[in-house]
N, C-alpha and C positions, 0 to 999 in steps of 0.2 A: 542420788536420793535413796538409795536402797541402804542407808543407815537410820532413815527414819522409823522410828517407832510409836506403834499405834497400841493406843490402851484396849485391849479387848471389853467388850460388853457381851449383855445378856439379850435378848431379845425386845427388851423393854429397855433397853440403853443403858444397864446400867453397870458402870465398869464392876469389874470380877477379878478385880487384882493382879491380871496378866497385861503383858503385853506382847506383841506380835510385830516383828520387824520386815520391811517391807521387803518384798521380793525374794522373802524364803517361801519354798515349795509348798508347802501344805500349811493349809488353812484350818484351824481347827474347825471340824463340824459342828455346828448348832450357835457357835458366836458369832459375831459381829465387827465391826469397825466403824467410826461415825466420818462418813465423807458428807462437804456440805456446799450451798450452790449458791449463790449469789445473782435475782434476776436485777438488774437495775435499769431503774427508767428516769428518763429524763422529764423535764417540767412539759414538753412537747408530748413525752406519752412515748418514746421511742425507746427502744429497749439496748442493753449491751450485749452483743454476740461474740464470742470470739472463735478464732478458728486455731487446732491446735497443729503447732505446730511438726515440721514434716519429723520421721520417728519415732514419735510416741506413738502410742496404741490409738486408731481412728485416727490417724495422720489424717491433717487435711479436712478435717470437717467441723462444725461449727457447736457451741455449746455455747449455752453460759458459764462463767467461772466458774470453778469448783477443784474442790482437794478433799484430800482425807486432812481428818484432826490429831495431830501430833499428839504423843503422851502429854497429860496434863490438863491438854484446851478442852475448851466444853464446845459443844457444833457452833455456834454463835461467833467466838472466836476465830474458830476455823475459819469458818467466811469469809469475816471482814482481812482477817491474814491473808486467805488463797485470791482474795479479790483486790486486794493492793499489791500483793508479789506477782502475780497476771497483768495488770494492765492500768497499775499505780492510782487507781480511785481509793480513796482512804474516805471510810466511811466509818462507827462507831458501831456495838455491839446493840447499842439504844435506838441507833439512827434503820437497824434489819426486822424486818418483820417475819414471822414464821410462817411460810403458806401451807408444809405439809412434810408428811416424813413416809418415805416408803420402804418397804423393806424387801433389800435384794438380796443374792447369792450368800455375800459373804460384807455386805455393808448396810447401817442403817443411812438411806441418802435423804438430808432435811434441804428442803427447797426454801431459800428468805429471799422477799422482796426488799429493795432498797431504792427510796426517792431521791435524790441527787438535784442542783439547782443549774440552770444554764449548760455548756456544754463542756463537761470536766477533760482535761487536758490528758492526752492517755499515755501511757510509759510502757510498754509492752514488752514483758520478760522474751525475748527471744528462742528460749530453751523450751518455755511452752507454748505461745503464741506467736505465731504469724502475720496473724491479720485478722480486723474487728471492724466492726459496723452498728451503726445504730440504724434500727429496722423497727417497722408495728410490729408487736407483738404478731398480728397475722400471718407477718412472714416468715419468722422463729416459725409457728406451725406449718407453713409452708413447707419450708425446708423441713421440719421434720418429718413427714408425712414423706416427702419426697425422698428420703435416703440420703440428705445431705449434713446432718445432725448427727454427731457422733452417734453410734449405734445404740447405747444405753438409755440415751433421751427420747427413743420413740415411745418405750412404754409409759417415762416420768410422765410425757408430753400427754400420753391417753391417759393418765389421772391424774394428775394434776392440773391440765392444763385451760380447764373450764373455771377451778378457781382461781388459778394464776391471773388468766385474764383477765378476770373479773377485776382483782387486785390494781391490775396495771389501766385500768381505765376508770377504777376510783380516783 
């Protein structure tokens, strides 16, 4: 995967004509990259977790889907791609709702909700994921709070995660 490339953006997302290929050394300072996150819930209100699988970065701990967006794709995109290559739920760009964008280190991270019907059958890339669960929302925070959510989701989780919920029990 370290042939992928990522269109650089401005602080306000908006690309800059470069791009940045994955897993070279320096990051340019003050740009961006758009990774984006897929929470989905079921008609029951249970949400998709997954757990990433062992050697990647935060082996072994649980997230929602998520990727960076390839040269080209716009966040929207991203999703519903990193959320069918993870765990074969194929959802539509129309079908994600946008809960919130934050902005970290060296990426802008957009969080979408996504409603799903009955319980979709899962395909689980092995190269990323391990093992998934459908959970309340409550225990998504659970596990975060508790250190068992990849490392990066504790802070998503303290801001976004009031209107997240709010989202997943509309």
């Amino acid at each position: 995967m370290d042939d992928e490339l990522w269109d650089l953006t401005d602080a306000a997302g908006t690309p800059i004509g470069r791009t940045h290929r994955r897993g070279d050394p320096t990051f340019p300072e003050g740009l961006f990259h758009i990774v984006a996150s897929v929470c989905v819930v079921r008609g029951d209100g249970l949400v998709l977790l997954t757990r990433r699988a062992a050697g990647k970065d935060w082996s072994l701990t649980w997230e929602f889907p998520a990727g960076s967006a390839l040269t080209g794709e716009t966040s929207a995109q991203a999703a519903v791609r990193e959320l069918h290559e993870e765990t074969g739920v194929l959802v539509g760009t129309s079908d994600i709702g946008l809960v919130g964008r934050l902005t970290e280190r060296t990426a802008l991270f957009d969080v979408y909700i996504a409603r799903v019907d009955g319980d979709p059958v899962l395909a689980l890339d092995p190269a990323e994921v391990c093992e998934s669960a459908w959970v309340p929302f409550a225990e998504a925070l659970r596990r975060g709070a508790a250190g068992e959510m990849a490392g990066p989701w504790t802070p998503r989780l303290e801001q976004l995660g009031e209107r997240l919920g709010a989202l997943v029990r509309a």
